[in-house]
N, C-alpha and C positions, 0 to 999 in steps of 0.2 A: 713250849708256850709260843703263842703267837706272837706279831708284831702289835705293838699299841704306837698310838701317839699322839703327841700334844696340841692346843689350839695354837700353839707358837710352831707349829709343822715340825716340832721334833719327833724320829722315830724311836724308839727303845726294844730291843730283843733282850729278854731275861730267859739265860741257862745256867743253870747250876749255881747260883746265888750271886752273882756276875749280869749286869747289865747291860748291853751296848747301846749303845746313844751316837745318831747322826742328822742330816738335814732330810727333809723328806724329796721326793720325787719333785713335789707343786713348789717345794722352794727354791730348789736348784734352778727349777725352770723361772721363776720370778726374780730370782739375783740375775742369771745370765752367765756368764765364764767367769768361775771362779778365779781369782788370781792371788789370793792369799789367806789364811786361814792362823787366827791366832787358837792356839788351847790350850787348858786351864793344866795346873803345875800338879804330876802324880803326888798325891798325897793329901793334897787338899780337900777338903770339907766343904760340901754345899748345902744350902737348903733348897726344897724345891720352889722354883721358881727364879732358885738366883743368877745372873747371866755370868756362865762358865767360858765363857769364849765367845770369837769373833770370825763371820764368815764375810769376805771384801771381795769385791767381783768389778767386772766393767762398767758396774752399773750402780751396786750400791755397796754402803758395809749394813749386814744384820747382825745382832747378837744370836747368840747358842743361848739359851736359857736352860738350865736342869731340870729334866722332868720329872725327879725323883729328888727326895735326901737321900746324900751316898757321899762316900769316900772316892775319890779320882785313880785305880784301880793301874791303869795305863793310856796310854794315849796313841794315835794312829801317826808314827813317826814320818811313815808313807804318804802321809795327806800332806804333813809341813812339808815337803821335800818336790810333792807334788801337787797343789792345791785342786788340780784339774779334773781330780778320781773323785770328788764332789759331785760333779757332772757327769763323769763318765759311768759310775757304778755308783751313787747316792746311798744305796742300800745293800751296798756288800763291801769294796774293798775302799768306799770313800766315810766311814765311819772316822767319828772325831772322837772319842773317849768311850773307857769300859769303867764301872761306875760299880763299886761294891753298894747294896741297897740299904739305905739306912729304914727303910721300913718298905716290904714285900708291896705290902696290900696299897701302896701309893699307884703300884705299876699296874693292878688291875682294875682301880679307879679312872684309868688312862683310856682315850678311845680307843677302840677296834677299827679296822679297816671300812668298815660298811658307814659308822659316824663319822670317821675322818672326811671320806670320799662326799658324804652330806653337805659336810663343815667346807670345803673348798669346791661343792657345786655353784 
């Protein structure tokens, strides 16, 4: 499955009934240096929309919002440890939580890259 994501610039990769969830590219670059990163406790329950965590930077703090209902599955222990991989890799090793999907068809509701890239022209 492709990458989708949210009008809140979250991105989401769904494999294997497993979700990833992080900031996008256009947010990283709109915070500025990340410097700390709060995320939500494995096991907890979201709805979508509800703010799972917290991204603080030199610049500002934003919420993480869930782009799906889902179960908090794990969390990128590497991210709290290193806030920086936000920036550096947004879309591979700086992911903030994997998110069991409380309903599939939320994620393909989600934008495609060609809407996103619209959505932040």
């Amino acid at each position: 499955m492709s990458l989708k994501f949210t009008k809140d610039h979250e991105w989401v990769h769904s494999d294997g009934g497993v979700a990833t969830v992080g900031i996008t590219v256009h947010a990283q670059d709109a915070l500025g240096d990340v410097v700390f990163v709060e995320l939500p406790e494995v096991g907890k329950t979201f709805a979508q929309g509800e703010v799972a965590g917290v991204v603080e930077s030199v610049k500002a703090a934003a919420d993480v919002f869930m782009p799906i209902d889902g179960e908090v599955t794990e969390v990128n222990e590497s991210l709290r440890a290193d806030p920086a991989l936000a920036n550096s890799d947004p879309l591979g090793a700086g992911w903030f939580f994997k998110v069991k999907p409380g309903n599939a068809a939320q994620i393909e509701a989600l934008l495609d890259e060609a809407a996103y890239k619209a959505l932040i022209a």
